[in-house]
C-alpha positions as a Markdown table, in Angstrom:
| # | Residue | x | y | z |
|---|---|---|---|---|
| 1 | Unk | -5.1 | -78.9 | 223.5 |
| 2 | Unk | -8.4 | -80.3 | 221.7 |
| 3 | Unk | -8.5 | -79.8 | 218.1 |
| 4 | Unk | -9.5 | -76.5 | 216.3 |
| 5 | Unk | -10.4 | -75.2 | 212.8 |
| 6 | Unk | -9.1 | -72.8 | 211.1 |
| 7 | Unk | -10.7 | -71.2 | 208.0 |
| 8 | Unk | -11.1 | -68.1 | 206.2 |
| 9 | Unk | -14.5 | -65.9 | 205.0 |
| 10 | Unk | -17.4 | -67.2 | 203.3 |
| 11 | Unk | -17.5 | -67.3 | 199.4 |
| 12 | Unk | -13.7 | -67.8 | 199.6 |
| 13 | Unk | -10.6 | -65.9 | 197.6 |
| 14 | Unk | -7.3 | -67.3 | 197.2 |
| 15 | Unk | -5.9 | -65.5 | 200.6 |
| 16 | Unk | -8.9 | -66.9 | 202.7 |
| 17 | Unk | -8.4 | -70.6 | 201.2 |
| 18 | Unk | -4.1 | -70.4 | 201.5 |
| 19 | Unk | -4.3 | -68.6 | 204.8 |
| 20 | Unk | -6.2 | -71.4 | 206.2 |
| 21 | Unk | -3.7 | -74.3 | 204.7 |
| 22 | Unk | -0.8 | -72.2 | 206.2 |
| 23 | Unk | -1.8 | -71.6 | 209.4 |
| 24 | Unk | -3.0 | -75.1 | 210.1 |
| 25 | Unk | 0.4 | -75.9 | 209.1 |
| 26 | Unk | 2.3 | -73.5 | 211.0 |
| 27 | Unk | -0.1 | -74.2 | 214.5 |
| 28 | Unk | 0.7 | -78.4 | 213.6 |
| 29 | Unk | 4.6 | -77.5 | 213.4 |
| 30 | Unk | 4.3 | -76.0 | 216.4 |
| 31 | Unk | 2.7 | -78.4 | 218.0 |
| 32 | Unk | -1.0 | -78.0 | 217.9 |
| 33 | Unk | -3.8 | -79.9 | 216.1 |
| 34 | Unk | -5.4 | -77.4 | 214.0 |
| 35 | Unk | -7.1 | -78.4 | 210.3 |
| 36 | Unk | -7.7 | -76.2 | 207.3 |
| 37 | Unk | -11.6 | -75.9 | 206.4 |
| 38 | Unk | -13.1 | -73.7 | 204.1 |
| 39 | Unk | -16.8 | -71.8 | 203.9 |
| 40 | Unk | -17.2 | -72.4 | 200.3 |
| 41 | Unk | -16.0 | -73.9 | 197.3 |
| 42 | Unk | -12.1 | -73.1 | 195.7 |
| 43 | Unk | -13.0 | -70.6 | 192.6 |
| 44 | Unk | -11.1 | -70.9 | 189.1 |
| 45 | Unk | -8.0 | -68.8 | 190.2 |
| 46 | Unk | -7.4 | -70.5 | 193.4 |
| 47 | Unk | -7.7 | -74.2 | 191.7 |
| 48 | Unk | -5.6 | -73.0 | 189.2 |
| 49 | Unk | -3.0 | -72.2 | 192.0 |
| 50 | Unk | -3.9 | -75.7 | 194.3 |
| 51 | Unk | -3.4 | -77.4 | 191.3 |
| 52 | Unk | 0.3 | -75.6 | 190.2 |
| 53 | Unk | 1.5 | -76.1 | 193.7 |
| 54 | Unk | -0.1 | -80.0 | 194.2 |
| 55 | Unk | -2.2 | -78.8 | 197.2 |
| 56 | Unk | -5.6 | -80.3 | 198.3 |
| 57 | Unk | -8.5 | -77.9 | 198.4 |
| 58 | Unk | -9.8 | -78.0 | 202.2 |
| 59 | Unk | -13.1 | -80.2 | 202.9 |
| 60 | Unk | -16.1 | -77.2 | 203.1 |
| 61 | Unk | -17.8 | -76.7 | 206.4 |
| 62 | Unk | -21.0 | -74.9 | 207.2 |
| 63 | Unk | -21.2 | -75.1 | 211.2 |
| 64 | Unk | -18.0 | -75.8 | 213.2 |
| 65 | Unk | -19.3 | -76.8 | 216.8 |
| 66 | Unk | -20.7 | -80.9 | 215.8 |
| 67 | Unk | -16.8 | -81.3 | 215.2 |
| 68 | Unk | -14.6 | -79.0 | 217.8 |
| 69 | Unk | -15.7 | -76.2 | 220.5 |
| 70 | Unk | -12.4 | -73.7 | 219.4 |
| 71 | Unk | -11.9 | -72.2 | 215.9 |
| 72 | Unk | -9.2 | -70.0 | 214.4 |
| 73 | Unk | -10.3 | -67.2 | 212.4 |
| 74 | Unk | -7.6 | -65.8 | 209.1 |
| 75 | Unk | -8.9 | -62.9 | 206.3 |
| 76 | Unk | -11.8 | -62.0 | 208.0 |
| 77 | Unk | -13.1 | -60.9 | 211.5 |
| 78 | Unk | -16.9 | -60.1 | 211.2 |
| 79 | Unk | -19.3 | -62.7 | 212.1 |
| 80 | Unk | -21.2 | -61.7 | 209.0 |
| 81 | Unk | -18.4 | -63.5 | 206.8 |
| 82 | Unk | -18.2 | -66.2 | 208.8 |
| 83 | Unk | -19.1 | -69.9 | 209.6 |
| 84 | Unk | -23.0 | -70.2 | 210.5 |
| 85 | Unk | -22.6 | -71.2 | 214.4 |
| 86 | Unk | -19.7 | -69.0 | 215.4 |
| 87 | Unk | -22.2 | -67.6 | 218.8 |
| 88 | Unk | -21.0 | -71.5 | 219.5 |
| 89 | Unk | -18.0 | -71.8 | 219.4 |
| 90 | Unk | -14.4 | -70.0 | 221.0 |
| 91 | Unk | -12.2 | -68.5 | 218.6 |
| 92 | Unk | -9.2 | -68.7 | 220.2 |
| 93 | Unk | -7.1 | -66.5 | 217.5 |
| 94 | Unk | -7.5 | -64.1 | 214.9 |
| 95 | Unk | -5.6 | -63.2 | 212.2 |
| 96 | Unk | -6.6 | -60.9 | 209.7 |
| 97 | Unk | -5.8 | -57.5 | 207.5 |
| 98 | Unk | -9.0 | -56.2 | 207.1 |
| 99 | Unk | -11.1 | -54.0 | 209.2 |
| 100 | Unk | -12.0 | -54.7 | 212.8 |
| 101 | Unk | -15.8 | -55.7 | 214.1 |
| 102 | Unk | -15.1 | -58.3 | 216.2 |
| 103 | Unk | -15.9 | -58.8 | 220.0 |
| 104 | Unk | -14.8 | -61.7 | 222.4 |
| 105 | Unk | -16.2 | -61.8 | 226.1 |
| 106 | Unk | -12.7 | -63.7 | 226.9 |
| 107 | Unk | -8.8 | -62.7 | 226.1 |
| 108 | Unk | -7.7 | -64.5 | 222.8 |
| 109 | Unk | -4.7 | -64.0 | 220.2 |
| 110 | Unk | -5.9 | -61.4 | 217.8 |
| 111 | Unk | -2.7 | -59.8 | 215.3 |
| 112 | Unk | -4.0 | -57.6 | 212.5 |
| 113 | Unk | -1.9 | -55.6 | 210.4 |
| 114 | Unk | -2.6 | -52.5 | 207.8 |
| 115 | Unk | -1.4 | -54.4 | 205.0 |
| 116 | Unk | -1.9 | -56.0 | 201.9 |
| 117 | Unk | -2.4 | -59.4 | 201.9 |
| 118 | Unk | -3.5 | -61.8 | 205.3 |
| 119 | Unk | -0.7 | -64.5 | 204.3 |
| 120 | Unk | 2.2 | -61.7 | 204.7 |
| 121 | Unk | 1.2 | -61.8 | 208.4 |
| 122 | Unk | 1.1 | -65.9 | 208.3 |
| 123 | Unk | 5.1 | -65.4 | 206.3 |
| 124 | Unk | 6.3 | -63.2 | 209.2 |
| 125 | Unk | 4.3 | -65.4 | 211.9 |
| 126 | Unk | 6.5 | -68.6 | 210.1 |
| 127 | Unk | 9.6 | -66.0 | 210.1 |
| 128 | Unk | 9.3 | -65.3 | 213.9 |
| 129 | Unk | 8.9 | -68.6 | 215.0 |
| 130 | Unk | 11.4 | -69.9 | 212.6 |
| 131 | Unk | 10.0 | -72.5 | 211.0 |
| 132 | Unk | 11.0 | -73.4 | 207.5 |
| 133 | Unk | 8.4 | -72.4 | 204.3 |
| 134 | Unk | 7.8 | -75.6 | 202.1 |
| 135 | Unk | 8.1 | -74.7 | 198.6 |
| 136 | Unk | 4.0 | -75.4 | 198.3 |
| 137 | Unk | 2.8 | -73.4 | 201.2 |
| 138 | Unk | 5.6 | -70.6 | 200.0 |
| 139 | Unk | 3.7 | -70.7 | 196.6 |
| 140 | Unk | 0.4 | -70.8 | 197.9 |
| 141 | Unk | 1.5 | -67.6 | 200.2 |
| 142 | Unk | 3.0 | -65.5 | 197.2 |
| 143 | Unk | -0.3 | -66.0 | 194.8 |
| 144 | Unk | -2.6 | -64.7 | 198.0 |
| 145 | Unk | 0.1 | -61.5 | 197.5 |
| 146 | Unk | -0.4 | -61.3 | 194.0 |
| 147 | Unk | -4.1 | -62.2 | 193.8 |
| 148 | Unk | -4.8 | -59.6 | 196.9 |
| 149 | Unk | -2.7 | -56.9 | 195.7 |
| 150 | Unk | -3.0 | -57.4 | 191.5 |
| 151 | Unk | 0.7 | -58.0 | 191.4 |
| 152 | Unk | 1.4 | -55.4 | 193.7 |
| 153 | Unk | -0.3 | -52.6 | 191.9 |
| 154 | Unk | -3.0 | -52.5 | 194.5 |
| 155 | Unk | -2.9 | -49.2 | 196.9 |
| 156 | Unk | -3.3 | -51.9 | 199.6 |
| 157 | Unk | 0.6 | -52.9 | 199.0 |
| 158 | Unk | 2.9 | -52.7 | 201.6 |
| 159 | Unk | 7.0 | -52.9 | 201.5 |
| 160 | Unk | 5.9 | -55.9 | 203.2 |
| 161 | Unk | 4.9 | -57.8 | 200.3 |
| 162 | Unk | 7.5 | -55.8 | 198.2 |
| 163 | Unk | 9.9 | -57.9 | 200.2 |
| 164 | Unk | 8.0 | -61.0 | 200.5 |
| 165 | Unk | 7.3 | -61.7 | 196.5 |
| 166 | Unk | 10.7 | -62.3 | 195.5 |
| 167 | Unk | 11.7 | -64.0 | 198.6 |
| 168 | Unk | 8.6 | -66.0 | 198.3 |
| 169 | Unk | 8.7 | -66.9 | 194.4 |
| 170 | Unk | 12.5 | -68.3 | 195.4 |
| 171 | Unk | 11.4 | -71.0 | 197.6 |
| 172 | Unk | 8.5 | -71.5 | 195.6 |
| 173 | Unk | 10.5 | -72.2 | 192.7 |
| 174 | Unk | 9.0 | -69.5 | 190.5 |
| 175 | Unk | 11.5 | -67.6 | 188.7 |
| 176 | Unk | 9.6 | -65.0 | 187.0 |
| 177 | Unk | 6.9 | -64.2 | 189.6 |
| 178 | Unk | 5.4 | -61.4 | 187.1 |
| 179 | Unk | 4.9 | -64.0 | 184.1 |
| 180 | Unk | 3.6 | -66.1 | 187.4 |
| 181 | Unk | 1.4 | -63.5 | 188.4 |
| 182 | Unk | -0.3 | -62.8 | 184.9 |
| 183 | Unk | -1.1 | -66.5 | 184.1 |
| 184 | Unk | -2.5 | -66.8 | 187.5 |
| 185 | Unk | -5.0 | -63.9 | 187.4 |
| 186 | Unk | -5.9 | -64.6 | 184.0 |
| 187 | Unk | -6.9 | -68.0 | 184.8 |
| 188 | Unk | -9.4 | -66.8 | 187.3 |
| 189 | Unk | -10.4 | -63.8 | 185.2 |
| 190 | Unk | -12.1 | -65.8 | 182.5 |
| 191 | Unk | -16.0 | -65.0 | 183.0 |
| 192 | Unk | -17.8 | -66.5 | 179.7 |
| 193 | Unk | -18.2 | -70.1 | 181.7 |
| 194 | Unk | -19.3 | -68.6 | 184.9 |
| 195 | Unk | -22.5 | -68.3 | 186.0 |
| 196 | Unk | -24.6 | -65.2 | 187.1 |
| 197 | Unk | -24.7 | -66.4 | 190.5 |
| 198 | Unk | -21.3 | -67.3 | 190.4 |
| 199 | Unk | -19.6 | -63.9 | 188.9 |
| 200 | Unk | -22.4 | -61.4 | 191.6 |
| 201 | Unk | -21.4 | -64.2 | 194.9 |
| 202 | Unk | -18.1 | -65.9 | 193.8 |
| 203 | Unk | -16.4 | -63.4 | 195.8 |
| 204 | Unk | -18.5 | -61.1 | 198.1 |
| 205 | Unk | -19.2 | -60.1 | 201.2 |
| 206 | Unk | -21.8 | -58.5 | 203.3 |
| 207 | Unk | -21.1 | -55.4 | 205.3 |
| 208 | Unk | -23.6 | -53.7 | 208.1 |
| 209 | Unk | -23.6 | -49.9 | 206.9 |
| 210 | Unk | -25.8 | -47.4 | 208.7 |
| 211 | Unk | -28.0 | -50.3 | 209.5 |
| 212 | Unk | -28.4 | -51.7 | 205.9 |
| 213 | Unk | -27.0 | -55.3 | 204.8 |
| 214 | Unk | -25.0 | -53.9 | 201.9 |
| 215 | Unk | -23.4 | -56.9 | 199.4 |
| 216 | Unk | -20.0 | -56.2 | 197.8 |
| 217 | Unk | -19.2 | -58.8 | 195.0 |
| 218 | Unk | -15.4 | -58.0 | 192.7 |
| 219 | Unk | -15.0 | -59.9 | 189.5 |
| 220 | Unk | -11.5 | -59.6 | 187.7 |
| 221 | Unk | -11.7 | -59.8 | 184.0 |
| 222 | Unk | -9.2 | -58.7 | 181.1 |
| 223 | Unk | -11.9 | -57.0 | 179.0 |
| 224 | Unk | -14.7 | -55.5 | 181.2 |
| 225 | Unk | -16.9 | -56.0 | 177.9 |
| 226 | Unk | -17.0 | -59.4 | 178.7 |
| 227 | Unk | -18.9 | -58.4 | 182.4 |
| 228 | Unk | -21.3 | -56.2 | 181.0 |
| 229 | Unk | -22.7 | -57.6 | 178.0 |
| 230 | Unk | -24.4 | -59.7 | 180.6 |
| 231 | Unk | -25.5 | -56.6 | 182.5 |
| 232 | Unk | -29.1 | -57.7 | 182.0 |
| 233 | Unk | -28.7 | -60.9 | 183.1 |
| 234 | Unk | -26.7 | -59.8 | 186.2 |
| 235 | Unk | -28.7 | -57.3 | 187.1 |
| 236 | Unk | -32.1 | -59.8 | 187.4 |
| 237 | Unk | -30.1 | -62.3 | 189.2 |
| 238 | Unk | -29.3 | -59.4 | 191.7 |
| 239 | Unk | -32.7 | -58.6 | 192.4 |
| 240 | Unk | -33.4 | -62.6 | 192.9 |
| 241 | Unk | -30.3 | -62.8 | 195.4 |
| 242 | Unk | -31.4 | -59.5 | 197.2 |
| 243 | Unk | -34.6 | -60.6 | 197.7 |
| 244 | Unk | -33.2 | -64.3 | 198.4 |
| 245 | Unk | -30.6 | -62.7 | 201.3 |
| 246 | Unk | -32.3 | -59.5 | 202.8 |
| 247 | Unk | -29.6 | -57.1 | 201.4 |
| 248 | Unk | -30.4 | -53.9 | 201.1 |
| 249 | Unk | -27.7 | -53.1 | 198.7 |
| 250 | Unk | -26.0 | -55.2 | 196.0 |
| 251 | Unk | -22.8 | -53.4 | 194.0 |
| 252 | Unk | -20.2 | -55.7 | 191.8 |
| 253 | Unk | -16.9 | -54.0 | 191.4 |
| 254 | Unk | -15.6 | -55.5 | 188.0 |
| 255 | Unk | -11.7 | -54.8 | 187.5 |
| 256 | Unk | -9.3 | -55.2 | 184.7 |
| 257 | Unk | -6.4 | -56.7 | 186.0 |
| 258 | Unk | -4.3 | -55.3 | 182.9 |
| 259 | Unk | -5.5 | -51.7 | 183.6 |
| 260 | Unk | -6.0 | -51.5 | 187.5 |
| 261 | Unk | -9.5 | -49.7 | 186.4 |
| 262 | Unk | -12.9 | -50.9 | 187.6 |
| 263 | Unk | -16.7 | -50.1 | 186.9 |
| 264 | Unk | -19.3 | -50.4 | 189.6 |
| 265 | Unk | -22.9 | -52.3 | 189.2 |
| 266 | Unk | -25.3 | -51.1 | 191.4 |
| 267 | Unk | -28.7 | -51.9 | 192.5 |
| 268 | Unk | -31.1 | -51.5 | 195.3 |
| 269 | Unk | -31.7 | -48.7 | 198.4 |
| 270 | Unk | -28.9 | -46.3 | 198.6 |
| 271 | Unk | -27.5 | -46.0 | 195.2 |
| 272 | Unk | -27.8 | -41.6 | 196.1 |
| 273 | Unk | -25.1 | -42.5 | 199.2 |
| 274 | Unk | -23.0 | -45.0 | 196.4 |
| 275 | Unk | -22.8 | -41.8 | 194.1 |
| 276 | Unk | -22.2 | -39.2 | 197.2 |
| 277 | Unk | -19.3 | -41.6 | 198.2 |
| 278 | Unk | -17.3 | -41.8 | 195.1 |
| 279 | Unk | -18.6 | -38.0 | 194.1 |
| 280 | Unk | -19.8 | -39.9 | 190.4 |
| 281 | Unk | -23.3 | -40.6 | 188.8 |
| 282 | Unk | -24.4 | -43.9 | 188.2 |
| 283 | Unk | -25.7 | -44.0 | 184.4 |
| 284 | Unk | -27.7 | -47.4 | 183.3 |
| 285 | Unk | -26.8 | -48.5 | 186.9 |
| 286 | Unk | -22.6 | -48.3 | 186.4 |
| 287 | Unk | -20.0 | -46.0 | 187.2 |
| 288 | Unk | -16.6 | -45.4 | 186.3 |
| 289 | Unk | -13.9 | -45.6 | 189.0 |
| 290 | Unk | -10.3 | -45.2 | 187.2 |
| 291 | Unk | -7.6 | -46.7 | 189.6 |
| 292 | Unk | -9.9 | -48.6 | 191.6 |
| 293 | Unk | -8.6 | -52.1 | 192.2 |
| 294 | Unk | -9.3 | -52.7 | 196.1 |
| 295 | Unk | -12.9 | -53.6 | 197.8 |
| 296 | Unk | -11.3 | -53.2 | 201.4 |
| 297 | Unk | -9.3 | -49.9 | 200.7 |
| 298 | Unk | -11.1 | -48.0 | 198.4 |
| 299 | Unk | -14.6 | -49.1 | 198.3 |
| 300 | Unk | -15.7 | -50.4 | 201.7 |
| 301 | Unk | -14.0 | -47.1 | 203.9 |
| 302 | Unk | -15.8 | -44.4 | 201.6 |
| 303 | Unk | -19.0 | -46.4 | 201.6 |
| 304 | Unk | -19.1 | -46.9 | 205.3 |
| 305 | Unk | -18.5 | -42.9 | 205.9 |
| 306 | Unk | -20.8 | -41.8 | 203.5 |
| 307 | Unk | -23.9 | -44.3 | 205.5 |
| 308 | Unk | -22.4 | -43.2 | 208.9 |
């Protein structure tokens, strides 16, 4: 077998960067030759995690083919979120929790699962084919879980990763996951050195709604305060990127990963199907969405039914 990629979305989380790393591993173990890429550059809680576990970030890509004709897809599925030229190349497995708008014209490995977190599927994948967890990739696997599901307090948690934290933390070495957990979402929550650019893209994706581009960026932060003193400078720096990109819709879901609340930023065409969606009003642009922690569960699904 010829050599293959594996990577995660564009404008890469902690799940997209580890998933990658532990697959690659896993596929190598069993004897394939797979490497980790990524579509974008680590952000602050994911180095803060490389770094506790003494893991290299993976070299960033932007077209696959120059280097191998095959790639393996983890965390994401739409070609929107993906690597520039992936009309050119074979993806020869998927393996996500997300969604599904994906089409091959030839039979390929494809396992999604309703669940939390994309590395619970890697754990089990390592589980079934019984290969032993090195205590790095076990940390790297139980921060996706804690970063994907904000310590398990997300809606998207399954009894999958109920089981799979404390087994996880164990091999990992981490004996109080939840002190673990805290440090490690505060260190990527910290938005007074980011940029504009960086707090709208650092994590978003695009989504085709109803025929419009719509751009979803989420921001964690301990004090939302610390988001929207900045709205005016957030706000012109949205206009710059739609106009940049072609979206048709920009929205930046800030959370407080103390409360599990979130306020939503919105600009552009279709704020009336944003508002008809959640059943709110957007006032100065933002709206209020109590218990709101997750983009995939709770924001994309009412958003996509409202524009169908």
């Amino acid at each position: 077998m010829s050599k293959e990629l594996v990577f995660g979305h564009k404008n890469p989380d902690t799940d997209a960067i580890s998933c990658a790393i532990e697959y690659a591993y896993l596929a190598n173990k069993l004897g394939d030759d797979v490497e980790a890429v990524a579509l974008g550059k680590t952000n602050n809680e994911t180095n803060f995690v490389l770094d506790r576990f003494n893991v290299k970030a993976p070299r960033v890509i932007t077209k696959a083919k120059p280097e191998v004709d095959s790639v393996v897809l983890v965390d994401h599925n739409e070609a929107i979120q993906s690597v520039d030229d992936l009309a050119d190349v074979t993806v020869t497995s998927v393996i996500d929790h997300h969604k599904i708008n994906f089409s091959s014209a030839q039979p390929l490995f494809y396992r999604a699962e309703p669940i939390g977190c994309c590395s619970t599927i890697i754990y089990k994948m390592y589980l079934e084919n019984n290969v032993e967890i090195p205590s790095n990739i076990a940390g790297l696997m139980l921060s996706s879980i804690i970063s994907d599901t904000l310590l398990l307090k997300s809606p998207t948690t399954t009894d999958d990763e109920r089981k799979a934290v404390p087994e996880l933390a164990k091999i990992a070495g981490i004996d109080d996951y939840e002190a673990y957990g805290v440090e490690m979402l505060k260190a990527g929550s910290d938005v007074d050195q980011r940029s504009a650019t960086d707090i709208l893209e650092g994590d978003a994706k695009s989504f085709d709604m109803g025929g419009k581009t719509v751009r979803i960026g989420q921001v964690n932060a301990v004090d939302l305060n610390d988001v929207f003193k900045r709205q005016a400078e957030l706000e012109s720096t949205m206009k710059d990127l739609m106009a940049s990109n072609a979206y048709d819709l920009f929205l930046l879901l800030a959370t407080n990963v103390l409360t599990s609340n979130s306020e939503l930023l919105v600009l552009g065409e279709g704020t009336d199907v944003v508002e008809k969606a959640f059943n709110a009003k957007l006032e100065n642009n933002k709206m209020s969405l109590p218990g709101v922690v997750s983009r995939k569960k709770q924001v994309v699904p009412p958003l996509t039914k409202t524009f169908d």
